[in-house]
PDB file of N, CA, C and O in Angstrom:
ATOM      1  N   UNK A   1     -54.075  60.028  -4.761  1.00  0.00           N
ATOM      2  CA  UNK A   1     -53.577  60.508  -6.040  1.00  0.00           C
ATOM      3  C   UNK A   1     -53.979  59.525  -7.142  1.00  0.00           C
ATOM      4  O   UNK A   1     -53.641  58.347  -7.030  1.00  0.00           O
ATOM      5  N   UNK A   2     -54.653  59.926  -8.160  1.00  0.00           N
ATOM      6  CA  UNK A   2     -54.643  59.142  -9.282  1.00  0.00           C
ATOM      7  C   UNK A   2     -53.835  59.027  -9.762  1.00  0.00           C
ATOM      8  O   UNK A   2     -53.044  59.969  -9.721  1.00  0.00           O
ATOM      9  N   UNK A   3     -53.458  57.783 -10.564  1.00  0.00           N
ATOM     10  CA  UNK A   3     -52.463  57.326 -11.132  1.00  0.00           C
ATOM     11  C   UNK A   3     -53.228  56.811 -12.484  1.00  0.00           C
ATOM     12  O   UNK A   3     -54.272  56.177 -12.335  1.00  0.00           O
ATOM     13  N   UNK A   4     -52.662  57.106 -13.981  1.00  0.00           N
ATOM     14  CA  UNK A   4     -52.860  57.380 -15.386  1.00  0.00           C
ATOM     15  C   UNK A   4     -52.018  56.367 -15.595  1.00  0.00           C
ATOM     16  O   UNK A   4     -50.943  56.306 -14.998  1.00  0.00           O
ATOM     17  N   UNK A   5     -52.461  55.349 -16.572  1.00  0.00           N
ATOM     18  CA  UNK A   5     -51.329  54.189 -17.212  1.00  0.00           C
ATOM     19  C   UNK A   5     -51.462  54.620 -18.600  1.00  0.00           C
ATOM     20  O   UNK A   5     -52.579  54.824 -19.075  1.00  0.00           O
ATOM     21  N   UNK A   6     -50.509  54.754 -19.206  1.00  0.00           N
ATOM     22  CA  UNK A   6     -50.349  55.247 -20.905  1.00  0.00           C
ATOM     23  C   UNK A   6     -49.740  54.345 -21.786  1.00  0.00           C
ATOM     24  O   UNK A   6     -48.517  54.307 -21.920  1.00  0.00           O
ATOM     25  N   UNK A   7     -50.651  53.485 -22.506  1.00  0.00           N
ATOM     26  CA  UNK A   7     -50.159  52.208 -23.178  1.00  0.00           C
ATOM     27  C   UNK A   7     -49.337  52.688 -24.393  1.00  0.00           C
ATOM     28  O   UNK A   7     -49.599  53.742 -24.974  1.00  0.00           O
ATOM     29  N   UNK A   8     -48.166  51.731 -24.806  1.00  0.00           N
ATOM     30  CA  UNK A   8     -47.555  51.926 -25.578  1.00  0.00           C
ATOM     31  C   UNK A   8     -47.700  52.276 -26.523  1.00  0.00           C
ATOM     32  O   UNK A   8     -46.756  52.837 -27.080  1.00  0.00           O
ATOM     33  N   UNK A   9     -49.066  52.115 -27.254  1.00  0.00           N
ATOM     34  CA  UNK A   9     -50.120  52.319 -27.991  1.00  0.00           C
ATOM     35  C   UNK A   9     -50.831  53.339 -28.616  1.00  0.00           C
ATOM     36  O   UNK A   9     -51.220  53.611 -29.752  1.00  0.00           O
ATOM     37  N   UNK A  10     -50.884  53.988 -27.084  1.00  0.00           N
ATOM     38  CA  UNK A  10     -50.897  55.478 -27.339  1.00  0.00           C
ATOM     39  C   UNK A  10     -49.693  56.504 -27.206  1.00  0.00           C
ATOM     40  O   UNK A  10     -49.745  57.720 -27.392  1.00  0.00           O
ATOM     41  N   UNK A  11     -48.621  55.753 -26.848  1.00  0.00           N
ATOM     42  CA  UNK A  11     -47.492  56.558 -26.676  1.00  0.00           C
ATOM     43  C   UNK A  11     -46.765  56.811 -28.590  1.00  0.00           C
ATOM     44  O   UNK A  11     -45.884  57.530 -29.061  1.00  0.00           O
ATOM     45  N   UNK A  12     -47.507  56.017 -29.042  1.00  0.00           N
ATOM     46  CA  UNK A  12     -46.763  55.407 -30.204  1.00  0.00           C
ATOM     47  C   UNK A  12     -47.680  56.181 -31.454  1.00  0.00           C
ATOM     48  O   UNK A  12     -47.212  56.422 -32.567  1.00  0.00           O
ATOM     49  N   UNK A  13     -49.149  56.531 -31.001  1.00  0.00           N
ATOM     50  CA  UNK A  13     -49.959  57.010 -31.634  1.00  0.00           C
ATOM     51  C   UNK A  13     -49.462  58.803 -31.621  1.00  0.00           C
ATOM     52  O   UNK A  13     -49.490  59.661 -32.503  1.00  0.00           O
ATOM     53  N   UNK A  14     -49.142  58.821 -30.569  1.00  0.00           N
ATOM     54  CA  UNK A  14     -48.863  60.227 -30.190  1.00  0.00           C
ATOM     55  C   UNK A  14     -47.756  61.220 -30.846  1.00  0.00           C
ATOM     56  O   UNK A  14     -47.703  62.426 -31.086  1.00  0.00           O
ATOM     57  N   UNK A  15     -46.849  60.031 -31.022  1.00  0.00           N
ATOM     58  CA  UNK A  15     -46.023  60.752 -31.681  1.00  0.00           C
ATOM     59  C   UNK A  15     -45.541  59.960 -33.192  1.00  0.00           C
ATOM     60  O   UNK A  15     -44.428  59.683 -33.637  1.00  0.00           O
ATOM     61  N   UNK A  16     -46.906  59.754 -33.716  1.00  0.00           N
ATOM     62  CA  UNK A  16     -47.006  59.574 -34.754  1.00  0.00           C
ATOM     63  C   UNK A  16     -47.768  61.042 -35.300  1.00  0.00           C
ATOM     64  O   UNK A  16     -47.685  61.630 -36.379  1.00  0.00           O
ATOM     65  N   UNK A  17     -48.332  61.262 -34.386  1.00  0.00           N
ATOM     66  CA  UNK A  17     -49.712  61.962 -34.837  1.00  0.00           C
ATOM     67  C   UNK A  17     -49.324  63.604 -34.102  1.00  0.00           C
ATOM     68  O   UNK A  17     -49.600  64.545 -34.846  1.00  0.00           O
ATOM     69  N   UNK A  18     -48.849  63.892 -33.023  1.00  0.00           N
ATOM     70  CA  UNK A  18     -48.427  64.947 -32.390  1.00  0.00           C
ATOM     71  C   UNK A  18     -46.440  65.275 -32.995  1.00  0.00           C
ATOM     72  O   UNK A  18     -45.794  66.196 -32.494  1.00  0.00           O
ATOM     73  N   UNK A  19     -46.021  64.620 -33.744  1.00  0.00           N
ATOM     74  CA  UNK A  19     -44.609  64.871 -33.703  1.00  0.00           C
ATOM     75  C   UNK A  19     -44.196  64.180 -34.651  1.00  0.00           C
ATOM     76  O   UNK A  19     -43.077  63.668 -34.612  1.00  0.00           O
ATOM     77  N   UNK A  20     -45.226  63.998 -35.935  1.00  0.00           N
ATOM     78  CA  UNK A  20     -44.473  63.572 -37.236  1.00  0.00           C
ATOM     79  C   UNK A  20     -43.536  62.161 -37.436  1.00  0.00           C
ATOM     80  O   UNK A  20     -42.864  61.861 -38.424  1.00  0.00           O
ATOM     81  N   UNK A  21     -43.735  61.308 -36.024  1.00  0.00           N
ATOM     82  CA  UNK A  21     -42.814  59.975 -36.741  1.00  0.00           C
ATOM     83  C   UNK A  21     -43.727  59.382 -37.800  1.00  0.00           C
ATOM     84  O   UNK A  21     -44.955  59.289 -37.810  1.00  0.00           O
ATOM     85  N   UNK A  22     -42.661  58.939 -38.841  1.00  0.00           N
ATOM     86  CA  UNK A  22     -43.247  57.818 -39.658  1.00  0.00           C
ATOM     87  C   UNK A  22     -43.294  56.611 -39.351  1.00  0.00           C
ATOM     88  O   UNK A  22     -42.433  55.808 -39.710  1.00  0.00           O
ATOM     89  N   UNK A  23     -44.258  56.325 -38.676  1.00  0.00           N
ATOM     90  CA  UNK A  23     -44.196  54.677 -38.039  1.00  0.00           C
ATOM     91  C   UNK A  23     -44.360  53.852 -39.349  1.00  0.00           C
ATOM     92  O   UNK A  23     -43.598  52.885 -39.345  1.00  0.00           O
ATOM     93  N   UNK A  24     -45.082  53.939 -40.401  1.00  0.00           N
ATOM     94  CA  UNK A  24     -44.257  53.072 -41.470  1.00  0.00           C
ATOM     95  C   UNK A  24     -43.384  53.066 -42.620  1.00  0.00           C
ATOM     96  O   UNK A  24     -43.362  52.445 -43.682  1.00  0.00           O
ATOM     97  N   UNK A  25     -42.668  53.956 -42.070  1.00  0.00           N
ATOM     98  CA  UNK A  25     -41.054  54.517 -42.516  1.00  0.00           C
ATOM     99  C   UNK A  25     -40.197  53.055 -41.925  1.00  0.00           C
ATOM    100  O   UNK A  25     -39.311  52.546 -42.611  1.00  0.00           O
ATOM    101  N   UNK A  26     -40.596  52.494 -40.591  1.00  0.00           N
ATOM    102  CA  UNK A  26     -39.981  52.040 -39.721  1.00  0.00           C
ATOM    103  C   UNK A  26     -40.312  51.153 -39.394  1.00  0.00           C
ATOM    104  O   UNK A  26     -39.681  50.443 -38.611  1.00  0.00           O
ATOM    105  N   UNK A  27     -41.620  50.832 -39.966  1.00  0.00           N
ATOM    106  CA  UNK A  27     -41.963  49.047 -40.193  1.00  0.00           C
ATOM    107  C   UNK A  27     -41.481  48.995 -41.139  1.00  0.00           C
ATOM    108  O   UNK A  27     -40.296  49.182 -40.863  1.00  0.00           O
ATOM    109  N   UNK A  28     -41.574  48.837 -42.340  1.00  0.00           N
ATOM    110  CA  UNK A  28     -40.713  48.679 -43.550  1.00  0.00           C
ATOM    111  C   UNK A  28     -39.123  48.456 -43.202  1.00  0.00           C
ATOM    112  O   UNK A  28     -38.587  47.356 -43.333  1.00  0.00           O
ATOM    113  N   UNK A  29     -38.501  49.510 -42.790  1.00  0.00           N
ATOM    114  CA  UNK A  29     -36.887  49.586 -42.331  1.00  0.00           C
ATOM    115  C   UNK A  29     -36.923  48.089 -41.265  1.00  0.00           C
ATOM    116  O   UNK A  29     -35.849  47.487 -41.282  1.00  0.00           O
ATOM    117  N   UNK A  30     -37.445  47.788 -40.840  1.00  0.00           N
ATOM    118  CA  UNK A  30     -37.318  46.708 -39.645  1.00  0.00           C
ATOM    119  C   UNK A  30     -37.588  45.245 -40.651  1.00  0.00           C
ATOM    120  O   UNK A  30     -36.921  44.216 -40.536  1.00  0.00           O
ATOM    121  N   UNK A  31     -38.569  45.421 -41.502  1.00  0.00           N
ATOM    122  CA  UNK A  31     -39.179  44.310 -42.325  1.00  0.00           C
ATOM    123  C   UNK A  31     -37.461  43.772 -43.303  1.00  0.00           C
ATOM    124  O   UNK A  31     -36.839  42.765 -43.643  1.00  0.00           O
ATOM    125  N   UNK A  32     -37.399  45.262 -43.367  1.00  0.00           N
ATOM    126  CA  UNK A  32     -35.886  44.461 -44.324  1.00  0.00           C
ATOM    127  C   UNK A  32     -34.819  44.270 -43.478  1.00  0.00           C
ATOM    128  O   UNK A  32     -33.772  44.047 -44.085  1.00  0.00           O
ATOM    129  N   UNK A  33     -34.729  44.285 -42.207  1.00  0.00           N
ATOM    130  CA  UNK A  33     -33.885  44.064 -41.775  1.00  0.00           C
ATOM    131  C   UNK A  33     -33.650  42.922 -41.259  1.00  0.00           C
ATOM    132  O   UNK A  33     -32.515  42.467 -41.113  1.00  0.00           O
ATOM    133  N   UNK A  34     -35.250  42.051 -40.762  1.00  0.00           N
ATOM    134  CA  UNK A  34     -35.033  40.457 -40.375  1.00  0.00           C
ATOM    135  C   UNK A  34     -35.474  39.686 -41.916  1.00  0.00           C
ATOM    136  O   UNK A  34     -35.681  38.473 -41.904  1.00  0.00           O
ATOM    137  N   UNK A  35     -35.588  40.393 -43.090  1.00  0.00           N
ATOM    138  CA  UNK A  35     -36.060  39.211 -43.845  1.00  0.00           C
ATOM    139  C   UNK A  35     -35.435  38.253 -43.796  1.00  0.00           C
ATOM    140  O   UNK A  35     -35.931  37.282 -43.225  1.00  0.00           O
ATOM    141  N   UNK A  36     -33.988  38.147 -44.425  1.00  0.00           N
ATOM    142  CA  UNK A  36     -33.198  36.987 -44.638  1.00  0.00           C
ATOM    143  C   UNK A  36     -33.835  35.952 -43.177  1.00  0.00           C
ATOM    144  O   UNK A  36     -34.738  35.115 -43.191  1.00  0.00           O
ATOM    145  N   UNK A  37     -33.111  36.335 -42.207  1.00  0.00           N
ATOM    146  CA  UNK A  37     -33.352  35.904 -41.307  1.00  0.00           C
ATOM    147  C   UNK A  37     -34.990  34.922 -41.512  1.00  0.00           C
ATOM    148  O   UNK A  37     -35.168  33.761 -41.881  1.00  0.00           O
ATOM    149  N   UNK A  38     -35.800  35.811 -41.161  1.00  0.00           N
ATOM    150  CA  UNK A  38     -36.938  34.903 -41.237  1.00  0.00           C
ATOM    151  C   UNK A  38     -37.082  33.681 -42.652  1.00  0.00           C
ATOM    152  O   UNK A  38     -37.482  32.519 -42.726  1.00  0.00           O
ATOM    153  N   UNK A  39     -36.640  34.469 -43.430  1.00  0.00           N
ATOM    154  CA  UNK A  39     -36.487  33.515 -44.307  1.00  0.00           C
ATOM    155  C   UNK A  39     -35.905  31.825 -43.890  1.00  0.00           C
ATOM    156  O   UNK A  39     -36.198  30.802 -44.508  1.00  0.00           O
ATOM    157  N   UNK A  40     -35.210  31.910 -42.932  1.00  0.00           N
ATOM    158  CA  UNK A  40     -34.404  30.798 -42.655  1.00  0.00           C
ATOM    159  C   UNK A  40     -35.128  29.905 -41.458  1.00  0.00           C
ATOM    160  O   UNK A  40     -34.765  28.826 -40.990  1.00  0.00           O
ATOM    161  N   UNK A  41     -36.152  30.636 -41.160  1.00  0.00           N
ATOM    162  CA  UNK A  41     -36.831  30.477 -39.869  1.00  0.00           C
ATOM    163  C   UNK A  41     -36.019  30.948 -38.588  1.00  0.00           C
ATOM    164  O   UNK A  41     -36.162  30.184 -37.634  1.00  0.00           O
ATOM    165  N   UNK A  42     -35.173  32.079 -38.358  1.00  0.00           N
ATOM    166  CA  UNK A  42     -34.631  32.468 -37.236  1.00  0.00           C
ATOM    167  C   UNK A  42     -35.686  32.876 -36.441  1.00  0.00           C
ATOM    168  O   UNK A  42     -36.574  33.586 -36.912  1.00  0.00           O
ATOM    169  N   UNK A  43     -35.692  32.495 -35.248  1.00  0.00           N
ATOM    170  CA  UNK A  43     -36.636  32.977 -33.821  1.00  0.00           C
ATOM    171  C   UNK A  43     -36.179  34.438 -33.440  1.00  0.00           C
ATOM    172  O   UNK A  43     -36.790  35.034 -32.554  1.00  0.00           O
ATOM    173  N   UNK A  44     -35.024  35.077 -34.149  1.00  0.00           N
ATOM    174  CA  UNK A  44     -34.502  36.309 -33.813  1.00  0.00           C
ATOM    175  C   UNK A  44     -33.362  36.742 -34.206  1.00  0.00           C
ATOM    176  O   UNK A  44     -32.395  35.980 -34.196  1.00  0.00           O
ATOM    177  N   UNK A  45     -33.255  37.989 -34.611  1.00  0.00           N
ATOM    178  CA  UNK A  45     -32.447  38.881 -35.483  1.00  0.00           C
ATOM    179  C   UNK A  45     -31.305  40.280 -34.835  1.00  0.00           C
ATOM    180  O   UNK A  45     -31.607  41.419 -34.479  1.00  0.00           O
ATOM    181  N   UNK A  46     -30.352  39.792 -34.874  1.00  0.00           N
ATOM    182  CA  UNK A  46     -29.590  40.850 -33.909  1.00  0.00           C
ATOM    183  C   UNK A  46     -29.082  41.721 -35.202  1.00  0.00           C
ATOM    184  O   UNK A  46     -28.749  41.183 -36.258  1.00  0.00           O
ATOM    185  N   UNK A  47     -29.070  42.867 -35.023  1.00  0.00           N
ATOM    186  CA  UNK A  47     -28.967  44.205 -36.130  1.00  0.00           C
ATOM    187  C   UNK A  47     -29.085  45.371 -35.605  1.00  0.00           C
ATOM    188  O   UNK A  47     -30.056  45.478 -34.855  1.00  0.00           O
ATOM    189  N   UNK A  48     -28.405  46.338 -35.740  1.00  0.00           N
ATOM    190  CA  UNK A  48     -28.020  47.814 -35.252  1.00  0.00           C
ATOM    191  C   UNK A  48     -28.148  47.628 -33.292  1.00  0.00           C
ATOM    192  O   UNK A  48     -28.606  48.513 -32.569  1.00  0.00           O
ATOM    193  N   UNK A  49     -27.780  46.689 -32.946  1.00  0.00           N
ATOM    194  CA  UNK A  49     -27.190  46.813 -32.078  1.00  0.00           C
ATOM    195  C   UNK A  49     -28.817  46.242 -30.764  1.00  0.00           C
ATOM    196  O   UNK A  49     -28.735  46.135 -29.540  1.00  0.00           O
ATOM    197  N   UNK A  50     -29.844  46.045 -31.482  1.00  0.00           N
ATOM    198  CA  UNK A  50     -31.062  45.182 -30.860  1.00  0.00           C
ATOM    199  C   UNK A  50     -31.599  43.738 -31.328  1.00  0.00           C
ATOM    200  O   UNK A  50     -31.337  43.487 -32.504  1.00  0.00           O
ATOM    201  N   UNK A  51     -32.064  43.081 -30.863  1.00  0.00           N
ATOM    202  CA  UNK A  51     -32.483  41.904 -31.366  1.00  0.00           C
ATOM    203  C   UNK A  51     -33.767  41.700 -31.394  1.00  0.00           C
ATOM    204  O   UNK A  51     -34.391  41.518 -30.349  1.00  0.00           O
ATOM    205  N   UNK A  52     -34.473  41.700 -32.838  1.00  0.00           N
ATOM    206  CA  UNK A  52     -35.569  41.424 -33.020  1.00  0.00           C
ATOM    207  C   UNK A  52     -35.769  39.893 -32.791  1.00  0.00           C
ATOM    208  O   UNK A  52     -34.939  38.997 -32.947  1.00  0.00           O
ATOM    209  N   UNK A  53     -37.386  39.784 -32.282  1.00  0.00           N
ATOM    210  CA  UNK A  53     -37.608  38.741 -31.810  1.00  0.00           C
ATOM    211  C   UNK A  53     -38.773  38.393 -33.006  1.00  0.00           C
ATOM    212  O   UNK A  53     -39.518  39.304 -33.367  1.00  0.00           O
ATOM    213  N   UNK A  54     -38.877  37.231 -33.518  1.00  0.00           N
ATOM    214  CA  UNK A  54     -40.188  36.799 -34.501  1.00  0.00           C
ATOM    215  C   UNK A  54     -40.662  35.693 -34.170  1.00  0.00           C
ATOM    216  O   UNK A  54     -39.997  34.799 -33.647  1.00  0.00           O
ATOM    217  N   UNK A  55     -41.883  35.629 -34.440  1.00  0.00           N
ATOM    218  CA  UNK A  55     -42.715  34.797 -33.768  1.00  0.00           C
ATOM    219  C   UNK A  55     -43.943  34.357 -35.212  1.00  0.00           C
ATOM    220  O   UNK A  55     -44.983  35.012 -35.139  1.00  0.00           O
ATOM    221  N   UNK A  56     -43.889  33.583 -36.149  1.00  0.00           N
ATOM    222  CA  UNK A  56     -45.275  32.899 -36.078  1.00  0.00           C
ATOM    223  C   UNK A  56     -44.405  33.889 -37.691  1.00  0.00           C
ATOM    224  O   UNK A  56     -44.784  33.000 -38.453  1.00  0.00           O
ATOM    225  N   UNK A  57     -43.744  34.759 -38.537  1.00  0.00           N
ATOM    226  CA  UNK A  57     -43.832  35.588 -39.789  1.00  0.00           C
ATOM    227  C   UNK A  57     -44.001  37.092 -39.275  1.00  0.00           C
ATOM    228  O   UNK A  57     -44.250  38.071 -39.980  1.00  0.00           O
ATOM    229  N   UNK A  58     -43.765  37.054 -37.551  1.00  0.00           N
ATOM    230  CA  UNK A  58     -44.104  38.422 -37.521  1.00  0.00           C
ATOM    231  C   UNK A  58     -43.088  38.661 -36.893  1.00  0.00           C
ATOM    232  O   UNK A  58     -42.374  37.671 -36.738  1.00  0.00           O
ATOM    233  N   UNK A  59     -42.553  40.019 -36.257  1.00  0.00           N
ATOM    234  CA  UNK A  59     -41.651  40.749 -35.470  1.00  0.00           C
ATOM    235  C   UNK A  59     -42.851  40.717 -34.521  1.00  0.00           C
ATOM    236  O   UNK A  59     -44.071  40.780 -34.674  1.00  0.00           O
ATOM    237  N   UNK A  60     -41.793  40.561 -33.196  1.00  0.00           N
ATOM    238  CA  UNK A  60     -43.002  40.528 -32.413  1.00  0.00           C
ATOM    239  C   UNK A  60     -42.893  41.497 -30.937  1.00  0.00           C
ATOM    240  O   UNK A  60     -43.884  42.088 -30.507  1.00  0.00           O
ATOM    241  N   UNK A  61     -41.787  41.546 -30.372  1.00  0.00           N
ATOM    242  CA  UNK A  61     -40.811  43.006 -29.819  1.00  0.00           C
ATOM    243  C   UNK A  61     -39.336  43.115 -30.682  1.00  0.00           C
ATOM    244  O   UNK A  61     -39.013  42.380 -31.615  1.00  0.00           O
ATOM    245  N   UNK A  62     -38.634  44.096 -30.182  1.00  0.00           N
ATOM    246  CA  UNK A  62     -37.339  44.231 -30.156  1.00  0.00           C
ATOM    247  C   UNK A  62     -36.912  44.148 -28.615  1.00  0.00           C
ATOM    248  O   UNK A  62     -37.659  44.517 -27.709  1.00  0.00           O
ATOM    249  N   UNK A  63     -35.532  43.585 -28.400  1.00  0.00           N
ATOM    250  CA  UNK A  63     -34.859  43.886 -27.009  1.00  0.00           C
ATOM    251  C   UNK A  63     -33.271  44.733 -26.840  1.00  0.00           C
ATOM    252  O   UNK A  63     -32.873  45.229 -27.895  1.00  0.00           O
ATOM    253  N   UNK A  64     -32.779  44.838 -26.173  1.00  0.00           N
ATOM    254  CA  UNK A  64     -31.431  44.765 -26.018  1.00  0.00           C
ATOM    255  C   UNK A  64     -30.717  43.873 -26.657  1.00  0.00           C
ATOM    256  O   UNK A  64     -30.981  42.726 -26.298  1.00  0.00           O
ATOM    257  N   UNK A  65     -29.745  43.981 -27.636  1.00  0.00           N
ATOM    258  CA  UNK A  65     -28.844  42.594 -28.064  1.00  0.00           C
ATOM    259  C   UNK A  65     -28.874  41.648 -26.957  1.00  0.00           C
ATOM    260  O   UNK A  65     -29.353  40.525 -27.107  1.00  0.00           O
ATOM    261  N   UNK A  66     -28.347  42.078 -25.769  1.00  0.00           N
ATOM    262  CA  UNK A  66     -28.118  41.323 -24.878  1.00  0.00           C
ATOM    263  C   UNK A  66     -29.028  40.945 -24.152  1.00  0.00           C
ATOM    264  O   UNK A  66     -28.704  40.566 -23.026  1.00  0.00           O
ATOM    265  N   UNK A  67     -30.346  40.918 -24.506  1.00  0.00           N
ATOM    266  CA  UNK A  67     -31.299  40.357 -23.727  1.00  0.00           C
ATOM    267  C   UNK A  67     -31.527  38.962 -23.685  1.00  0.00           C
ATOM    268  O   UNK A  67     -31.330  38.487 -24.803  1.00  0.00           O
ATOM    269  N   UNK A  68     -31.867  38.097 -22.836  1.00  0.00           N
ATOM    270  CA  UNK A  68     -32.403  36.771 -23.315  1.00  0.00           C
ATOM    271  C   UNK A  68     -33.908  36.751 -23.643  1.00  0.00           C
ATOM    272  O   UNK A  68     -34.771  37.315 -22.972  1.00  0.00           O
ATOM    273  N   UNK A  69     -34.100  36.075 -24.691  1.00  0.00           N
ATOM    274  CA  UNK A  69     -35.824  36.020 -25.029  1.00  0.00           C
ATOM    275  C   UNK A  69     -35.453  34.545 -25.127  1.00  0.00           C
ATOM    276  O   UNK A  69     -34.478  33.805 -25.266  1.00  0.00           O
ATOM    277  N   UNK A  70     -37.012  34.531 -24.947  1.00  0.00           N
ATOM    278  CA  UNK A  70     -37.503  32.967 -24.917  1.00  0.00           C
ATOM    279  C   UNK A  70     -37.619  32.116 -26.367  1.00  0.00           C
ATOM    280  O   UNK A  70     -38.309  32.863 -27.061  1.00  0.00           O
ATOM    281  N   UNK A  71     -37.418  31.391 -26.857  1.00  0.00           N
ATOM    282  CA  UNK A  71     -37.409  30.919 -28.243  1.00  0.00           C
ATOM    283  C   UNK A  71     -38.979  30.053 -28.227  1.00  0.00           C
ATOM    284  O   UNK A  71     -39.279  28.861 -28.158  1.00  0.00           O
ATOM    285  N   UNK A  72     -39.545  30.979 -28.301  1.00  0.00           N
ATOM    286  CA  UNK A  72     -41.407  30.342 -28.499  1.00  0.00           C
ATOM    287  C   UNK A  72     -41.264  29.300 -29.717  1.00  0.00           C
ATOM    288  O   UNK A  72     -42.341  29.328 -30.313  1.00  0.00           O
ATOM    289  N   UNK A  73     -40.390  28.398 -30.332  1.00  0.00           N
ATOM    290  CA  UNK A  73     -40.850  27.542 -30.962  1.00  0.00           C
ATOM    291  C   UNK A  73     -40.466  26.166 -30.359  1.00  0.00           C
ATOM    292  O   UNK A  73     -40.931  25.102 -30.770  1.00  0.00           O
ATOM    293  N   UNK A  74     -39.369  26.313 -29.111  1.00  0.00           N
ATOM    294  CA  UNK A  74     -39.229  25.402 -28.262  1.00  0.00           C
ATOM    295  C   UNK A  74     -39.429  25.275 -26.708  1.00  0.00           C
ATOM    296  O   UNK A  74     -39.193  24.365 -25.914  1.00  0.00           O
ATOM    297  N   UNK A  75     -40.110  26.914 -26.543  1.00  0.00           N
ATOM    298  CA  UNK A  75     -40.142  26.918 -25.342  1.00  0.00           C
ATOM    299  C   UNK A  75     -38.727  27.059 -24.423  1.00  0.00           C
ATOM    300  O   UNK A  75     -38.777  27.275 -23.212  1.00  0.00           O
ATOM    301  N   UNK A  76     -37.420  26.904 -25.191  1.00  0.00           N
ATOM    302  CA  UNK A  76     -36.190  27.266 -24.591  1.00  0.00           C
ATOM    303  C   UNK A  76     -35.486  28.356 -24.824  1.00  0.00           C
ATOM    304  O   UNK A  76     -35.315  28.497 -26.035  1.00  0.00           O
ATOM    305  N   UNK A  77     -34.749  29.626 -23.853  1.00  0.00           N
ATOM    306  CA  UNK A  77     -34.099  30.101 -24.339  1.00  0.00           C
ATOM    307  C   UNK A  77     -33.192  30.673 -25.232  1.00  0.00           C
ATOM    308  O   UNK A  77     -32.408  29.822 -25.650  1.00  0.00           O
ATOM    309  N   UNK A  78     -33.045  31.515 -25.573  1.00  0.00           N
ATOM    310  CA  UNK A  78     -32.042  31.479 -26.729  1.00  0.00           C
ATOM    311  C   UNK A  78     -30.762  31.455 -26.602  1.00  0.00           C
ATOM    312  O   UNK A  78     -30.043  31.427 -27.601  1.00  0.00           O
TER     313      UNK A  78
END
């Protein structure tokens, strides 16, 4: 059986493009939601109930609030 891997990429293209999301409806909405934050240099932003992770001026995933991410500016947990 073949097996098809479908990158997020295109999952994301798809229903941008097949089903009308505004993907930058929703970068924007996300941009204002860690500014302060980055402003301060936070490694990550907990808001509507996920925690954006930033890395380097960028968002770089979102997780679960309750996830642990790694704090890439020390290499330690958060």
């Amino acid at each position: 059986m073949t097996i098809v891997e479908v990158t997020d990429h295109a999952v994301l293209r798809y229903l941008e493009r097949a089903h009308g999301l505004d993907v930058e409806f929703f970068r924007l909405h996300i941009r204002e939601l860690v500014l302060r934050g980055a402003e301060v240099g936070a490694s990550g932003v907990i808001v509507e109930n996920v925690k954006f992770v930033l890395q380097n001026g960028s968002v770089v995933t979102c997780l679960d609030k309750g996830m642990k991410s790694r704090d890439l500016r020390s290499g330690r947990g958060d």
